[in-house]
Structure formats: structure tokens, C-alpha cells
DOKE-430406 format. One record per residue (C-alpha): x, y negated, z negated; residue number from 1; residue in one letter; chain. Coordinates in pm, whole numbers. Layout:
N
<pt px="X" py="Y" pz="Z" tiba="NUM" drenlum="a" nudren="A"/>
...
% end
This chain:
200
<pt px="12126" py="-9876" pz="-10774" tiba="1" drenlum="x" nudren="A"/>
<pt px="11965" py="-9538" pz="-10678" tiba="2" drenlum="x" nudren="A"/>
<pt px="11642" py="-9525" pz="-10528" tiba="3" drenlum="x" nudren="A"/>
<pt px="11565" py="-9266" pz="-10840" tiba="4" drenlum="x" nudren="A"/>
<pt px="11709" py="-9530" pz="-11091" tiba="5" drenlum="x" nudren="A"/>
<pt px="11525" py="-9836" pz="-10899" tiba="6" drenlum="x" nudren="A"/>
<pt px="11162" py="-9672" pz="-10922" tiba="7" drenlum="x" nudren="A"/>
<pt px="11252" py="-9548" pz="-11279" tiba="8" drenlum="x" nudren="A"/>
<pt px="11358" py="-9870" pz="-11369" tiba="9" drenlum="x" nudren="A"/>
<pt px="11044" py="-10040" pz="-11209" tiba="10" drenlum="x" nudren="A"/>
<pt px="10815" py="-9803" pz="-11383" tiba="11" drenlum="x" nudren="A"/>
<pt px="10968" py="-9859" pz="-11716" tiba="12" drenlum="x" nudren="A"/>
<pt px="10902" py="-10240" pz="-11696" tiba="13" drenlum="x" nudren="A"/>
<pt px="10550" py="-10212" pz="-11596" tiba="14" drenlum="x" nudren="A"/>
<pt px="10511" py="-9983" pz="-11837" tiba="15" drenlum="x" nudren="A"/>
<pt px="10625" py="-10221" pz="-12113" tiba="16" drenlum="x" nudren="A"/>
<pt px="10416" py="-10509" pz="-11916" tiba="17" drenlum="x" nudren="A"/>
<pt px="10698" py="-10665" pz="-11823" tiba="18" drenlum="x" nudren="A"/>
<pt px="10544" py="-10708" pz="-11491" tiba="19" drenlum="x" nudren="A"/>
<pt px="10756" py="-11010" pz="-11283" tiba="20" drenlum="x" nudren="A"/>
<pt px="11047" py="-10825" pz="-11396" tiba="21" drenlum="x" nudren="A"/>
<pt px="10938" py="-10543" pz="-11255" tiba="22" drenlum="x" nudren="A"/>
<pt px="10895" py="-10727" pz="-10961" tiba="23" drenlum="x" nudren="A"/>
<pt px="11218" py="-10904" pz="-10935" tiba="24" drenlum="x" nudren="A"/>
<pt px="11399" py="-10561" pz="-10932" tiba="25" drenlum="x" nudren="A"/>
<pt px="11176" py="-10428" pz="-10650" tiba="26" drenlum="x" nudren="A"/>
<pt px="11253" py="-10789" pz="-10431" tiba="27" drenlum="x" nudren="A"/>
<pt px="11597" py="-10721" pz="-10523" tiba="28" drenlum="x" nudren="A"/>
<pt px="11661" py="-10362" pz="-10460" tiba="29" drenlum="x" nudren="A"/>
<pt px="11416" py="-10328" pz="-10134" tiba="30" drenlum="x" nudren="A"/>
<pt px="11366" py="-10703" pz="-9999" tiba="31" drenlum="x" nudren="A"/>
<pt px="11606" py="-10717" pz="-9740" tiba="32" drenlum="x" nudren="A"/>
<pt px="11507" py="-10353" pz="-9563" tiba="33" drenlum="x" nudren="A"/>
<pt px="11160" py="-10487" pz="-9596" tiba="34" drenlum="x" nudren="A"/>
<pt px="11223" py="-10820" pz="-9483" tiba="35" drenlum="x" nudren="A"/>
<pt px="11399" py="-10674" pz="-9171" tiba="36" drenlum="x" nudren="A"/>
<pt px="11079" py="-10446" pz="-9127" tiba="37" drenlum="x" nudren="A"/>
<pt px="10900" py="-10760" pz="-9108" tiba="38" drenlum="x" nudren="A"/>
<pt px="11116" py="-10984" pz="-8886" tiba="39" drenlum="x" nudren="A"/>
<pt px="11109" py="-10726" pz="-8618" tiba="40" drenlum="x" nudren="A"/>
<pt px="10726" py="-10830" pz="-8584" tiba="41" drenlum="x" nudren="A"/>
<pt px="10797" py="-11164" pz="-8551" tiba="42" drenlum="x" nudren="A"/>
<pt px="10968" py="-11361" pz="-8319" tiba="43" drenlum="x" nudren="A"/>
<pt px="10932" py="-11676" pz="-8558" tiba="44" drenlum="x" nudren="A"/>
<pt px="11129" py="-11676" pz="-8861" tiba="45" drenlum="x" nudren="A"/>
<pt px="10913" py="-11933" pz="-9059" tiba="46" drenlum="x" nudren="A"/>
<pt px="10655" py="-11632" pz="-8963" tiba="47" drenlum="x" nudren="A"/>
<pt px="10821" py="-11310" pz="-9116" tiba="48" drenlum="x" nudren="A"/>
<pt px="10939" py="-11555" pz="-9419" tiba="49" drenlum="x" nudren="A"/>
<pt px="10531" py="-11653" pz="-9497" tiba="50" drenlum="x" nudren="A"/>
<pt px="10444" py="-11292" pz="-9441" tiba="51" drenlum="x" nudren="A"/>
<pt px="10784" py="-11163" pz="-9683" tiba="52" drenlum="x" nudren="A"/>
<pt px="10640" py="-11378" pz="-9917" tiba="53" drenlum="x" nudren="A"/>
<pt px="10307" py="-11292" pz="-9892" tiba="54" drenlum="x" nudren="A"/>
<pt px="10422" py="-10922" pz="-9935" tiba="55" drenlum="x" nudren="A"/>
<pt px="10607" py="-11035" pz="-10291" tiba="56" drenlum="x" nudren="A"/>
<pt px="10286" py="-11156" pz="-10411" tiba="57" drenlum="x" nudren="A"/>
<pt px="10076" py="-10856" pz="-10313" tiba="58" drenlum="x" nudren="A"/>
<pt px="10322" py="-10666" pz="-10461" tiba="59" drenlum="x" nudren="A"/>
<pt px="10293" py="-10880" pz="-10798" tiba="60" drenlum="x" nudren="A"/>
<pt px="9953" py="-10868" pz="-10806" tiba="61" drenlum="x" nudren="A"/>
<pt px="9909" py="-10493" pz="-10738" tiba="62" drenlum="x" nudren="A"/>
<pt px="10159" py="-10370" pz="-10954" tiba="63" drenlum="x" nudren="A"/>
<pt px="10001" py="-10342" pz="-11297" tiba="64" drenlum="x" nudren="A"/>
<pt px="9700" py="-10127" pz="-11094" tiba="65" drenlum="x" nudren="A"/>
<pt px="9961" py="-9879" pz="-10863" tiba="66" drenlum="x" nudren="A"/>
<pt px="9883" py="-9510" pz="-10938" tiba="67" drenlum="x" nudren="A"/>
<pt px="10280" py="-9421" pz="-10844" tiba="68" drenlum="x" nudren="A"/>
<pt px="10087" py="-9149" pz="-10601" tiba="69" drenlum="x" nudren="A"/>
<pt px="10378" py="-9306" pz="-10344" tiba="70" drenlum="x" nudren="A"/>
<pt px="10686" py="-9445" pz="-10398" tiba="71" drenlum="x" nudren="A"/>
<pt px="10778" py="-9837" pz="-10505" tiba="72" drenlum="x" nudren="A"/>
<pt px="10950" py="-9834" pz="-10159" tiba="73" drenlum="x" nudren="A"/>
<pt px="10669" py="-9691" pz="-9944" tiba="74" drenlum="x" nudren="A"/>
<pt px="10426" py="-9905" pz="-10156" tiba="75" drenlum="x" nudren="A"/>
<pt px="10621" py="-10222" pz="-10051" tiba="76" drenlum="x" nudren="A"/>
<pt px="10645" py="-10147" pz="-9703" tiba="77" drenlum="x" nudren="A"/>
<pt px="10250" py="-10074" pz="-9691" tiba="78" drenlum="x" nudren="A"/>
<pt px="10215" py="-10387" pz="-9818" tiba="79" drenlum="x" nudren="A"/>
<pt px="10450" py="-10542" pz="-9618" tiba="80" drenlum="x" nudren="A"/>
<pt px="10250" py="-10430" pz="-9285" tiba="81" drenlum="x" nudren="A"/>
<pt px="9937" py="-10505" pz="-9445" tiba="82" drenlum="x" nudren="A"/>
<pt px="10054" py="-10895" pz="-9504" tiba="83" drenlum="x" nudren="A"/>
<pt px="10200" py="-10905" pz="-9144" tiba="84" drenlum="x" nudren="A"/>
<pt px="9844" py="-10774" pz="-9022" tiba="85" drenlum="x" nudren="A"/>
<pt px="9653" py="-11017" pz="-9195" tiba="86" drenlum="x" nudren="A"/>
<pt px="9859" py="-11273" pz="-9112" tiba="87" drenlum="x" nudren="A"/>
<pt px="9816" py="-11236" pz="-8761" tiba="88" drenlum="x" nudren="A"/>
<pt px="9467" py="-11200" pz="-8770" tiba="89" drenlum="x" nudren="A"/>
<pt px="9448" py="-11507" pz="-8993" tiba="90" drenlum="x" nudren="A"/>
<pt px="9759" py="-11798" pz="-8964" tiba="91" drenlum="x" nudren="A"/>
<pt px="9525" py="-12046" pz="-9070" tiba="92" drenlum="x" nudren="A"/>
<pt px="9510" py="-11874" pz="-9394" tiba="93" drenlum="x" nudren="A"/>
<pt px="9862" py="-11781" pz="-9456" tiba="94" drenlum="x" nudren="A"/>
<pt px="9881" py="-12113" pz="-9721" tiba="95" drenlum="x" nudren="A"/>
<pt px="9612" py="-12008" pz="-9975" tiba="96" drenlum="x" nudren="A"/>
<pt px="9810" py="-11821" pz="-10254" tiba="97" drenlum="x" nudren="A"/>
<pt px="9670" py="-11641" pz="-10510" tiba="98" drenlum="x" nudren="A"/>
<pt px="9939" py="-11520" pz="-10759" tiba="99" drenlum="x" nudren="A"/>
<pt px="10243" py="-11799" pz="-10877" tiba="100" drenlum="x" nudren="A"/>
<pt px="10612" py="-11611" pz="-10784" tiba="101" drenlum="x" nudren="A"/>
<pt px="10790" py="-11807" pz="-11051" tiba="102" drenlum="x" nudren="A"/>
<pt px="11187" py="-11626" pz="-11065" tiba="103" drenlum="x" nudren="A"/>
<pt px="11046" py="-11385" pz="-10772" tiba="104" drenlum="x" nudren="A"/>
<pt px="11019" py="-11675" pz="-10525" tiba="105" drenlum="x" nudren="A"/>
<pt px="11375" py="-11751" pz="-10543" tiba="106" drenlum="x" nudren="A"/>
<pt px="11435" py="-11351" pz="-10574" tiba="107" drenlum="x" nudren="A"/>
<pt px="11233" py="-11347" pz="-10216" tiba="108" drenlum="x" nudren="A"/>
<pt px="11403" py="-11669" pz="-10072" tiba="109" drenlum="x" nudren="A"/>
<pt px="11786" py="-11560" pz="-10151" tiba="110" drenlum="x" nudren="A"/>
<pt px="11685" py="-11154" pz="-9979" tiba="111" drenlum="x" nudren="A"/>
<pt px="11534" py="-11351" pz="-9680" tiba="112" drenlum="x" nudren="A"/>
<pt px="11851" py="-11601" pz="-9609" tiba="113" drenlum="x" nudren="A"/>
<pt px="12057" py="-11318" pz="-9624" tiba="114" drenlum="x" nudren="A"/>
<pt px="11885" py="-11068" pz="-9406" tiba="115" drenlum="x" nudren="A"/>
<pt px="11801" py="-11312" pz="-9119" tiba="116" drenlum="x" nudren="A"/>
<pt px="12173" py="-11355" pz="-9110" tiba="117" drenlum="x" nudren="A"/>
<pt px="12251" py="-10989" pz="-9035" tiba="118" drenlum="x" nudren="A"/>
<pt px="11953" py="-10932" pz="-8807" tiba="119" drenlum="x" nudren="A"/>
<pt px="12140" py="-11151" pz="-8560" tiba="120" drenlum="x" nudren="A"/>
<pt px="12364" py="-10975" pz="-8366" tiba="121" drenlum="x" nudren="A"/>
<pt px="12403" py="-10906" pz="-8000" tiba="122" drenlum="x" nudren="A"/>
<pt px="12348" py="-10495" pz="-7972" tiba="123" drenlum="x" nudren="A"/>
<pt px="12039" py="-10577" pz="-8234" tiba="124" drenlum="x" nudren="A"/>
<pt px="11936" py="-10859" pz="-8023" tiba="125" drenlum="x" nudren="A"/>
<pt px="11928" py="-10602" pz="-7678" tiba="126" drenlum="x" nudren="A"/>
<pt px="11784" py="-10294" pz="-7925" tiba="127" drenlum="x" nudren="A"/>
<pt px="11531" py="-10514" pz="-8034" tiba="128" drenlum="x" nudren="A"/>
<pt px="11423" py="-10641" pz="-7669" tiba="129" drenlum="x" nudren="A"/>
<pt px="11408" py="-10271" pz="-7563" tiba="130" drenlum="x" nudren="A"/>
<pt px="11164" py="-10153" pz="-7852" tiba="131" drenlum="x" nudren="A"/>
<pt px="10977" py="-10520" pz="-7819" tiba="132" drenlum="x" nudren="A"/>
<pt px="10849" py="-10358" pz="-7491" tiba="133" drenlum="x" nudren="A"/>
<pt px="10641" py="-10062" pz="-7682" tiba="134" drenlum="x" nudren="A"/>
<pt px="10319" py="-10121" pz="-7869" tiba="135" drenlum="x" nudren="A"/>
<pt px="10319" py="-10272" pz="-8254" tiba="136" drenlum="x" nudren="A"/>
<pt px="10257" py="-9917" pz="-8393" tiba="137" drenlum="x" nudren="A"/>
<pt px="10527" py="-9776" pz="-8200" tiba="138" drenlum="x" nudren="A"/>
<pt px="10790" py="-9991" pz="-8361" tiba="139" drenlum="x" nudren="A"/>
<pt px="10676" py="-9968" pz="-8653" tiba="140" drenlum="x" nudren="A"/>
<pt px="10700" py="-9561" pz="-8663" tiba="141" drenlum="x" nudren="A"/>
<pt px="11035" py="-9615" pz="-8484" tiba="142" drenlum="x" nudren="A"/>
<pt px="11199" py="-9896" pz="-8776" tiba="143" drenlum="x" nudren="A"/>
<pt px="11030" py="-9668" pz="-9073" tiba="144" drenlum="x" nudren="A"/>
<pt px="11185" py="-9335" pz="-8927" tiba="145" drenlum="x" nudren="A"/>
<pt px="11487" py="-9434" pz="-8730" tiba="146" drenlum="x" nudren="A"/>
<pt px="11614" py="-9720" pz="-8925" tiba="147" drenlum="x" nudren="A"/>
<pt px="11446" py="-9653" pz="-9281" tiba="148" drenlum="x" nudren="A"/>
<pt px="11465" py="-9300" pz="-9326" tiba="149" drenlum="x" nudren="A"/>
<pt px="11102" py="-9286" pz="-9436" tiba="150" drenlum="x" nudren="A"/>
<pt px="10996" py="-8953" pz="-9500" tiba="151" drenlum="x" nudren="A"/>
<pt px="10709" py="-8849" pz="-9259" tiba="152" drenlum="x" nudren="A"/>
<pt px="10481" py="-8793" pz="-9578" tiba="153" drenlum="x" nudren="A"/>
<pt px="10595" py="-9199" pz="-9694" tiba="154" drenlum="x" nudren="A"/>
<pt px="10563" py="-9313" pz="-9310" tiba="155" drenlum="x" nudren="A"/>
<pt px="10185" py="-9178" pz="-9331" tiba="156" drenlum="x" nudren="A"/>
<pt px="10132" py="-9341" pz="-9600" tiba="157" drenlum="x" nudren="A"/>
<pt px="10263" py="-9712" pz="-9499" tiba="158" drenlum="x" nudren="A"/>
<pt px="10099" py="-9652" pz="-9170" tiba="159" drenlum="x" nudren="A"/>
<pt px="9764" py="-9563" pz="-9271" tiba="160" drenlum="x" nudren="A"/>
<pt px="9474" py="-9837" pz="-9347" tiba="161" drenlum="x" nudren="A"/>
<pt px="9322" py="-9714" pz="-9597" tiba="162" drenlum="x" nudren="A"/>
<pt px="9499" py="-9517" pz="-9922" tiba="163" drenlum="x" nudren="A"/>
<pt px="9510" py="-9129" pz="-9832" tiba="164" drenlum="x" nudren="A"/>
<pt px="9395" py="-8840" pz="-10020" tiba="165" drenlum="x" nudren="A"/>
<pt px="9644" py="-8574" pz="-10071" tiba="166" drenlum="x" nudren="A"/>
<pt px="9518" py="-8346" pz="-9812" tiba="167" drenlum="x" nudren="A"/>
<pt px="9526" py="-8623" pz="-9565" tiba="168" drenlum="x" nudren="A"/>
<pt px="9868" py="-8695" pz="-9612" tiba="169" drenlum="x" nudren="A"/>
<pt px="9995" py="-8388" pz="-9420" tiba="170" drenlum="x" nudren="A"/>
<pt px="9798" py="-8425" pz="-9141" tiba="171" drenlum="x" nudren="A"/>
<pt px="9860" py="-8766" pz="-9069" tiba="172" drenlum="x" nudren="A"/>
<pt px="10225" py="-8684" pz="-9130" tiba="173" drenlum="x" nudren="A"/>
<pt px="10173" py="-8445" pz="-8865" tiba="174" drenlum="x" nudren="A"/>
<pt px="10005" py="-8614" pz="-8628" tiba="175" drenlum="x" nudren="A"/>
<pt px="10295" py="-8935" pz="-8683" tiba="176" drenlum="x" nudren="A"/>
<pt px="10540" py="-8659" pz="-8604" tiba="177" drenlum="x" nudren="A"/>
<pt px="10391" py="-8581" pz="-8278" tiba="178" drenlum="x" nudren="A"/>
<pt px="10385" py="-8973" pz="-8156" tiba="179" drenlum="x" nudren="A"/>
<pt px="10731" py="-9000" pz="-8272" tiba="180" drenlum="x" nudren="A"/>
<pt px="10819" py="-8708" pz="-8014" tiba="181" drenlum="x" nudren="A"/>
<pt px="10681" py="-8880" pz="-7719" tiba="182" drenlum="x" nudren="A"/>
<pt px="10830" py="-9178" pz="-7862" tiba="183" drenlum="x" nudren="A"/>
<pt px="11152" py="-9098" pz="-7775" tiba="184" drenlum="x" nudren="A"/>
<pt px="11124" py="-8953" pz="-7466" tiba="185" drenlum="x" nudren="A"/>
<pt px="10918" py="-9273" pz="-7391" tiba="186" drenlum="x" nudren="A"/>
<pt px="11205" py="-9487" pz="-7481" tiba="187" drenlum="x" nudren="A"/>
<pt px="11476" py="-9323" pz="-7294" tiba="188" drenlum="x" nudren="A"/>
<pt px="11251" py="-9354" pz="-6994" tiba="189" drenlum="x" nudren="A"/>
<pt px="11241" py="-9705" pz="-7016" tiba="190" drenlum="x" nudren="A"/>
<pt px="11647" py="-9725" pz="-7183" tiba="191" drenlum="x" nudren="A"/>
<pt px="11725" py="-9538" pz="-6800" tiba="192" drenlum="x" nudren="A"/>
<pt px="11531" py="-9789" pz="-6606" tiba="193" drenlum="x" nudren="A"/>
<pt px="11700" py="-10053" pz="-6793" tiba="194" drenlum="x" nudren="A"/>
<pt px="12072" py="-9922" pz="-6677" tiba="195" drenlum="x" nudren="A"/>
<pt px="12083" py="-9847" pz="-7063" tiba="196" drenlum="x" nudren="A"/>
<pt px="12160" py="-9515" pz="-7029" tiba="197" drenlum="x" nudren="A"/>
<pt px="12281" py="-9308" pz="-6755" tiba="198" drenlum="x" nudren="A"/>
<pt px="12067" py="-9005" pz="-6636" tiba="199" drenlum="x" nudren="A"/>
<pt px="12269" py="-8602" pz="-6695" tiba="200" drenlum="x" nudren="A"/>
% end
């Protein structure tokens, strides 16, 4: 299914309060790109599972209140990085739940098994060594721009900590623009070093 279709589809069902459907399609059409967003913050897998799961329920319980300002998709990945942040901050408190999954849970559980399974290869394994040597918010602007093709507008959005005002948006889109420049040139100093890549 379409992005266009998925969030149309998603809409529709909240619309008609058919809320944990609504759900289920949104753990079904973007779990596994948000899982993998997730596992590449974690070295544990038990970890990025709690904090996937954790994401599903924030995403239940916010649902029937989103303003569809953003996407479903960039809505999920905020969510998603504001789970893993807590989570960290907190892993005493990752067992206190306070919405039941029901159908989701197993929605959550089969998008997990499957993209833990594909995360492990050998290139991902050395990839994911080279960008584990930059800071948290650097791979996180990397993953939502390189791998997710996150508009810069979306990638402000997930990135931000607090929800942005429409003027806001293009200068923090701006300004994530800039970082993603040096970025790069960042990580082909450090891909050279490695014997990565060879210098021209």
C-alpha cells in the first residue's frame, strides 16, 4: 500500500473511531522501518523490542488527539525517538504500561521478528559500526534522511522536542540541512581512516 493510501486509510478509521484498527494498519504498513530506526539505537534487542512497543502504545494512545499537521509516518517515528529517549533515561520504568495493545501487540511482535532478521547482515553490521562512532543525533539525521527518505520538513519534525509551529518548521529544516552537510564530510573522514574508502 501507498504511503497516500496508508495515511488515507488511517485517517478514515480514526475518523469512524475505529481507533486499534487504525493502529494495526500503521504497525503494519510502517513497523518494520520504524523498528529498524529503533534497533540502530540499541545494541540489545530485548531493548529496541520494549521501546517498539512502547512506541505502538504511544501511538494508540495519541491517535484519537493527532492534528494530521505531519504525516502518520513522521508522527510514528517522533514517537518512536521519543520512547527510545525515555527509555534510556528511565529502564526502570520501561514495565509500567498504560494503554492494553490487544491485536496490535501481536501486529508489533510479528514486524519486530521479522525486521531483526534483516538487520543482520555483514555490510549492515560494518555500516552500522562506522555510524555507531558519531553522536545519537547524528544517526538519527543520517537513518531518517539516508535510509528513510524523510523529507527535511518531516526530519524537523521527528527531531524536534517539542511540536513545531509552522514557521519553525523551515528553519529547523534548514538548520538539519546544514548538520547533514558536515555530516557527510564527517563520515568520509572517518570511512578514509578506516581503509573504507580510498582517498582521489
Amino acid at each position: 500500500m501507498k504511503d497516500d493510501d496508508l495515511e488515507a486509510r488511517v485517517r478514515a478509521r480514526c475518523e469512524a473511531g475505529e481507533i486499534e484498527d487504525a493502529v494495526a494498519d500503521a504497525v503494519r504498513g510502517y513497523g518494520e522501518e520504524v523498528f529498524s530506526f529503533i534497533a540502530a539505537r540499541f545494541a540489545n534487542e530485548d531493548d529496541a523490542a520494549e521501546v517498539f512497543s512502547q512506541a505502538c502504545e504511544d501511538l494508540l494512545s495519541s491517535l484519537p488527539t493527532f492534528r494530521w499537521r505531519a504525516s502518520l509516518r513522521t508522527w510514528f517515528y517522533r514517537l518512536a525517538r521519543t520512547a527510545a529517549v525515555r527509555y534510556k533515561r528511565s529502564p526502570l520504568n520501561r514495565g509500567d504500561r498504560r494503554v492494553a495493545l490487544s491485536n496490535v501487540s501481536e501486529i508489533a511482535y510479528q514486524v519486530r521478528s521479522r525486521t531483526m532478521a534483516h538487520l543482520r547482515t555483514e555490510v549492515k553490521d560494518r555500516v552500522r559500526a562506522l555510524r555507531d562512532r558519531l553522536e545519537e543525533d547524528d544517526r538519527q539525521l543520517l537513518e531518517l534522511r539516508i535510509d528513510r527518505d524523510l523529507s527535511w520538513n518531516d526530519i524537523a519534525e521527528v527531531l524536534a522536542d517539542d511540536e513545531l509551529e509552522d514557521a519553525d518548521v523551515a528553519r529547523a529544516a534548514a538548520a538539519a540541512r546544514q548538520r547533514f552537510q558536515k555530516l557527510k564530510s564527517k563520515l568520509r573522514e572517518l570511512a578514509i581512516a578506516d581503509g573504507l574508502l580510498e582517498t582521489d
